[in-house]
N, CA, C and O of each residue as an XYZ file, in Angstrom:
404
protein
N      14.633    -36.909    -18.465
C      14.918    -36.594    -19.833
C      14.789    -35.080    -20.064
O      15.585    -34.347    -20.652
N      13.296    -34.677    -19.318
C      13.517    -32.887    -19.600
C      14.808    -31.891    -18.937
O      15.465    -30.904    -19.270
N      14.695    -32.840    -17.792
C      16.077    -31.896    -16.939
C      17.137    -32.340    -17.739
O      18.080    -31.636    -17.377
N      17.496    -33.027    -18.535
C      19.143    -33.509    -19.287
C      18.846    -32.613    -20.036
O      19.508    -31.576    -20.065
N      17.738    -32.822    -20.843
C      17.683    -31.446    -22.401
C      18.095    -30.107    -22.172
O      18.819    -29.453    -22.922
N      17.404    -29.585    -20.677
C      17.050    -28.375    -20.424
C      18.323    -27.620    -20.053
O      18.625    -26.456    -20.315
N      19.131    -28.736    -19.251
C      20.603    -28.090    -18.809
C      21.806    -28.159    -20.025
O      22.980    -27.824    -19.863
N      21.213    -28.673    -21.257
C      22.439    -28.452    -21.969
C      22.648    -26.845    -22.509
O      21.835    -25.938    -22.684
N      24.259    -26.937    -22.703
C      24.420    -24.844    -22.847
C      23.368    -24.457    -23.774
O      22.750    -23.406    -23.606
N      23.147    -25.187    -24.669
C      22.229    -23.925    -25.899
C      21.219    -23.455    -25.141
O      20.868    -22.278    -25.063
N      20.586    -24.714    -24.385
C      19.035    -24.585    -23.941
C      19.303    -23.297    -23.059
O      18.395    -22.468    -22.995
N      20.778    -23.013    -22.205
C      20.640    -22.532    -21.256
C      21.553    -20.717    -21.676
O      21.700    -19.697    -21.001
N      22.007    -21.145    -23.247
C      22.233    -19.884    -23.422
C      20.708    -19.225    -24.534
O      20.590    -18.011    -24.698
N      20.118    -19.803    -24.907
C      19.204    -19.751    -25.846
C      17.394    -19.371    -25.392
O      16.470    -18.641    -25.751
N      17.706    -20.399    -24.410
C      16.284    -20.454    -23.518
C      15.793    -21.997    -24.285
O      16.367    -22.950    -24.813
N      14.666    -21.667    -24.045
C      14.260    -23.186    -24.268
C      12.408    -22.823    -24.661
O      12.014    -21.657    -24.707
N      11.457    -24.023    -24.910
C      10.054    -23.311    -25.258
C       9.942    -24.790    -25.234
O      10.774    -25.512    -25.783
N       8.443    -25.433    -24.306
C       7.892    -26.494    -23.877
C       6.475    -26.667    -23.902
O       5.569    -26.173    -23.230
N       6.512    -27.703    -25.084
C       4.911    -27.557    -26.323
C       3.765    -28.372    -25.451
O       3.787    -29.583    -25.672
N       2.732    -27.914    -24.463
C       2.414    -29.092    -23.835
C       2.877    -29.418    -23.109
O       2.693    -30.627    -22.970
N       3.473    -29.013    -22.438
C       3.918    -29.712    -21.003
C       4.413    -28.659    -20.150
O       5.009    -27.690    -20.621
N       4.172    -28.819    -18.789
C       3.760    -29.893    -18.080
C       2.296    -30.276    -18.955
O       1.758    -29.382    -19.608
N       1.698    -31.683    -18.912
C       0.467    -31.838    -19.041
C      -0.300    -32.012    -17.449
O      -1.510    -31.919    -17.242
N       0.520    -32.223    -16.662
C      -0.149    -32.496    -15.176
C       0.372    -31.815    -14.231
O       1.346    -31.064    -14.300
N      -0.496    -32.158    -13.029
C       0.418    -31.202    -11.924
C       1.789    -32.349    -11.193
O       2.621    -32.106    -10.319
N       1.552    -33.534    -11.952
C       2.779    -34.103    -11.282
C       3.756    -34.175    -11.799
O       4.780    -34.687    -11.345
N       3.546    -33.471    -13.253
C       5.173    -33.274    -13.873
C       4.859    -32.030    -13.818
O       5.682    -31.650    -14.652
N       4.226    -30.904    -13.444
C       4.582    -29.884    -13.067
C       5.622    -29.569    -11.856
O       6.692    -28.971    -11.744
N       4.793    -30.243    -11.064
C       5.516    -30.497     -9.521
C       6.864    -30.934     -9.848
O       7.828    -30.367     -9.332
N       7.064    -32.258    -10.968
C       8.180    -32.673    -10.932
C       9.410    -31.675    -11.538
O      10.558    -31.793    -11.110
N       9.132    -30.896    -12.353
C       9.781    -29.833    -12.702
C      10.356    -28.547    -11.907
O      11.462    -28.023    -11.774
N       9.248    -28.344    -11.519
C       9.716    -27.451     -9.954
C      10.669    -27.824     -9.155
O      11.628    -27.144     -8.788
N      10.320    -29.309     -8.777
C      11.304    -29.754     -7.924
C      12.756    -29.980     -8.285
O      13.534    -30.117     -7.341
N      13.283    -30.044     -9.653
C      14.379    -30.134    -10.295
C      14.688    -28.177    -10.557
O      15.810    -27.947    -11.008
N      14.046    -27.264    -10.375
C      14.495    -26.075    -10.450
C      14.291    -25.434    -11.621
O      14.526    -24.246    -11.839
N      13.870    -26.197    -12.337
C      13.268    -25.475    -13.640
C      12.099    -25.619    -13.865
O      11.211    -26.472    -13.869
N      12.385    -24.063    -14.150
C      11.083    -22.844    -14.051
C      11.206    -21.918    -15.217
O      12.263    -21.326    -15.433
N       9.998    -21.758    -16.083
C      10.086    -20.739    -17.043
C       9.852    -19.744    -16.682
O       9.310    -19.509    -15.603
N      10.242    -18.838    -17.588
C       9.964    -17.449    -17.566
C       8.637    -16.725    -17.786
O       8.078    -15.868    -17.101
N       8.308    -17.280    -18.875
C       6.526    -16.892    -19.144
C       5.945    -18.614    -19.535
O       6.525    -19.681    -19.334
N       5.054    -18.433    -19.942
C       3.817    -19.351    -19.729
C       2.862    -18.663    -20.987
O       2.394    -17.525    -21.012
N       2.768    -19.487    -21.771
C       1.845    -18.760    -22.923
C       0.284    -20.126    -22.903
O       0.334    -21.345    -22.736
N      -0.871    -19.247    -23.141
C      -1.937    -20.357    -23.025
C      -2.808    -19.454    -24.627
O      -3.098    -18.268    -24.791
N      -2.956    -20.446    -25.374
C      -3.190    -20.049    -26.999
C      -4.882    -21.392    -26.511
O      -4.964    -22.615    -26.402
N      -6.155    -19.938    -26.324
C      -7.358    -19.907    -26.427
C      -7.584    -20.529    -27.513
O      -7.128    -19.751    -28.351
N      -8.202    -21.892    -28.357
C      -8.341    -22.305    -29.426
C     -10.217    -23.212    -29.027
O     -10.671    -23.993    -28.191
N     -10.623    -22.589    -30.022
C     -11.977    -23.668    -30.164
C     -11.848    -24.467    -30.145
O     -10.871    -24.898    -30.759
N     -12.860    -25.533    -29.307
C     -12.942    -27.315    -29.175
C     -12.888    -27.248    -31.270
O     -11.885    -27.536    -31.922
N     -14.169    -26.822    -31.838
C     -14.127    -26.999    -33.135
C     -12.799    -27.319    -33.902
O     -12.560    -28.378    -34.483
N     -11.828    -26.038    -33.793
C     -10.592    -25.905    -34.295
C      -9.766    -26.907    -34.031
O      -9.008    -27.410    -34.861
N      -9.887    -27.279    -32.729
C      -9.004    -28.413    -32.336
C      -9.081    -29.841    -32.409
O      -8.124    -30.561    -32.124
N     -10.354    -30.330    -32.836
C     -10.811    -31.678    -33.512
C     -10.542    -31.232    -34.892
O      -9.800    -32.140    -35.268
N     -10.639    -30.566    -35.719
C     -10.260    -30.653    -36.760
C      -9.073    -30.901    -37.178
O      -8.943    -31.637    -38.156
N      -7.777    -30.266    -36.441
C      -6.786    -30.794    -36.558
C      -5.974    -31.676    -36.230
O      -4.827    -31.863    -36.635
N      -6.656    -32.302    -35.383
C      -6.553    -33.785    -34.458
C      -7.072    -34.693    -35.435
O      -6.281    -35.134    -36.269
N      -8.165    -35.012    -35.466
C      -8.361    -36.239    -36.389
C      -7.996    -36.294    -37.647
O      -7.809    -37.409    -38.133
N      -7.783    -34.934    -38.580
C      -7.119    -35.502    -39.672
C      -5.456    -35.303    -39.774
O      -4.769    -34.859    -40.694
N      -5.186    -35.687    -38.781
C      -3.577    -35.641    -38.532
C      -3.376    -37.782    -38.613
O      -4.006    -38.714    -38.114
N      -2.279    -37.677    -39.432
C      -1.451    -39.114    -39.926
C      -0.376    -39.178    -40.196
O       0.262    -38.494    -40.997
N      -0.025    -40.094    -39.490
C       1.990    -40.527    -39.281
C       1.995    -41.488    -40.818
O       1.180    -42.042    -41.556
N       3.233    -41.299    -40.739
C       3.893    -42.016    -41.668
C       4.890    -42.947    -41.334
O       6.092    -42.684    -41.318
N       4.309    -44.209    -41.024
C       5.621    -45.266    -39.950
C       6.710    -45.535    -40.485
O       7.523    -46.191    -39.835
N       7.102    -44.994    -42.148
C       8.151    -45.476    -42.435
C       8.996    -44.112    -42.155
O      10.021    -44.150    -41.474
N       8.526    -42.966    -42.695
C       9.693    -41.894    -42.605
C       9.331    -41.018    -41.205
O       9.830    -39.901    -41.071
N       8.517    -41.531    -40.260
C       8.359    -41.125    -38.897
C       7.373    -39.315    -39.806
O       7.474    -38.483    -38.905
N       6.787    -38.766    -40.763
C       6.468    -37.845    -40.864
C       5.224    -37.423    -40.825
O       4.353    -37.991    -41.482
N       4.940    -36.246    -39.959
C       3.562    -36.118    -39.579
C       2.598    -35.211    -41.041
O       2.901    -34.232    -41.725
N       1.634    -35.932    -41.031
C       0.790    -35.145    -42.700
C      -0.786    -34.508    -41.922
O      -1.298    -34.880    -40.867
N      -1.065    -33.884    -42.493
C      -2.697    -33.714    -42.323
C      -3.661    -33.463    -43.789
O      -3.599    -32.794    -44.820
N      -4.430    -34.311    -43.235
C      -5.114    -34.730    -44.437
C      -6.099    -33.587    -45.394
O      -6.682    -33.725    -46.469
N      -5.946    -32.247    -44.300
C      -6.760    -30.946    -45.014
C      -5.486    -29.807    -45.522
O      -5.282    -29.067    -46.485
N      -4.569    -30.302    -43.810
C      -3.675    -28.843    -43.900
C      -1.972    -28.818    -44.440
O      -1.076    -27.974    -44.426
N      -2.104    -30.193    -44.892
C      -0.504    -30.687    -45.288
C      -0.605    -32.249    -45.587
O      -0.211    -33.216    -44.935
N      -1.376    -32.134    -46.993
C      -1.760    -33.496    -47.830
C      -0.862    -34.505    -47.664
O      -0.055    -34.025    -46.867
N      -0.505    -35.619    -47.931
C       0.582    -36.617    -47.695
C       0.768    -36.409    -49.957
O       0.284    -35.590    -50.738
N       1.510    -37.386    -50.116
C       1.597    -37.192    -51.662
C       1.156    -38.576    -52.001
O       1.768    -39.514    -51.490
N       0.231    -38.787    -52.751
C      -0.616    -39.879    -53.114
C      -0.046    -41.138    -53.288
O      -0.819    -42.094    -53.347
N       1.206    -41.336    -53.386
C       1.957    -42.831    -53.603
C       2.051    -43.229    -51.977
O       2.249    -44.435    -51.834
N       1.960    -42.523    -50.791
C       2.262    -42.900    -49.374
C       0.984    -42.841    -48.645
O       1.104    -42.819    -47.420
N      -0.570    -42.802    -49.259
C      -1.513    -42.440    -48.991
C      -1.932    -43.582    -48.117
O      -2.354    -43.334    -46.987
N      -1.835    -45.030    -48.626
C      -2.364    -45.785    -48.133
C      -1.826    -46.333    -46.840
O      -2.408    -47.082    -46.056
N      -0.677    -45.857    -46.758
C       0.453    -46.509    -45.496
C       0.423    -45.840    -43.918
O       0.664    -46.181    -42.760
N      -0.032    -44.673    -44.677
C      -0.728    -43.677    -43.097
C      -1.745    -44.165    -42.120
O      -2.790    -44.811    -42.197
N      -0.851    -43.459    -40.911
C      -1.828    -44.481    -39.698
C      -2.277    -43.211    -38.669
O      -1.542    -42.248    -38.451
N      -3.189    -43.333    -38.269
C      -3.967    -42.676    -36.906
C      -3.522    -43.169    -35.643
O      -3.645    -44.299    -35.169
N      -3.001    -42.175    -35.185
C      -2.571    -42.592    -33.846
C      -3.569    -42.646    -32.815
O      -4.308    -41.674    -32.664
N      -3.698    -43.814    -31.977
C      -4.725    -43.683    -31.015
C      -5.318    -42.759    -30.202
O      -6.430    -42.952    -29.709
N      -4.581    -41.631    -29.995
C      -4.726    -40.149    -29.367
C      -5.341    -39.046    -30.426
O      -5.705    -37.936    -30.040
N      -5.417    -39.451    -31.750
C      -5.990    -38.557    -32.446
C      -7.075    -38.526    -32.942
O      -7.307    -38.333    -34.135
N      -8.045    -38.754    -31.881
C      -9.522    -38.683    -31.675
C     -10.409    -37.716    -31.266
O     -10.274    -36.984    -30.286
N     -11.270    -37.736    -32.006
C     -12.220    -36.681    -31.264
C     -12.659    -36.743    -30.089
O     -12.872    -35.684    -29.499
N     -12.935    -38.127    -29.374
C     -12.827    -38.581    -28.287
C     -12.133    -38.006    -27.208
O     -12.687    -37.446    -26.262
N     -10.587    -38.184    -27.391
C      -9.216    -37.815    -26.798
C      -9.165    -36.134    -26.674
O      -8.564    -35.490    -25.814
N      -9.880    -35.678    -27.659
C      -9.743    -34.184    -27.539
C     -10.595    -33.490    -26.547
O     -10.340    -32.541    -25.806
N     -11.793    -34.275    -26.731
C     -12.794    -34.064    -26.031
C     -12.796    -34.038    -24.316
O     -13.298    -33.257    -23.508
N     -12.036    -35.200    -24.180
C     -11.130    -35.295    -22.718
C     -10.651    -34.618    -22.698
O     -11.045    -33.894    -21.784
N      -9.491    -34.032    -23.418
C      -8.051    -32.965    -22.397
C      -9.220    -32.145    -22.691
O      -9.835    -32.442    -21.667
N     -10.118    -31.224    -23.388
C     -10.619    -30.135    -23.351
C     -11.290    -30.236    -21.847
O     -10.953    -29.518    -20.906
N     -11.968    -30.924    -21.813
C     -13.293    -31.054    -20.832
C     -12.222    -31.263    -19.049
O     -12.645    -30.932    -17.942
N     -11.089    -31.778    -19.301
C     -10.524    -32.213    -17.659
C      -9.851    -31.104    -17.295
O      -9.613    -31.183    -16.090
N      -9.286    -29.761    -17.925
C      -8.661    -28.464    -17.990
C      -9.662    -27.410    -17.164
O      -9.360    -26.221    -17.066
């Protein structure tokens, strides 16, 4: 799926920018091995603090697929109750990718 995205013209007259990923070295590897390779590599230093905060109060909206946060981008009070936590947006979960890096 990344190599179809990556070779279409825009990506390839435009460039392209990849949020999180690779997350491993086996889709790193797997990327390499298909020939795409970025140019730079950006790594954005963020506090464990900073980063549970915006993890757990982050909530989908299953009907209009839209992501809200509950400090930094309120939902609007008639869709309040319908918001769901995704299983990955734990302090838990954060606590892992921080700690296995």
């Amino acid at each position: 799926m990344v190599k179809g995205r990556l070779t279409m013209k825009d990506c390839e007259q435009k460039g392209w920018l990849l949020d999180g990923y690779p997350r491993s070295a086996s889709q790193a590897t797997a990327i390499e091995k298909e020939g795409i390779r970025p140019d730079v590599f950006l790594l954005i230093d963020v506090p464990e603090s900073a980063l549970i905060e915006r993890v757990v109060g982050r909530r989908l909206d299953p009907v209009s697929g839209e992501i809200f946060h509950m400090k930094f981008k309120p939902p609007p009070k008639e869709i309040e109750g319908r918001l769901i936590q995704r299983s990955d947006d734990t302090e838990e979960k954060v606590r892992v990718g921080v700690n296995s890096e």
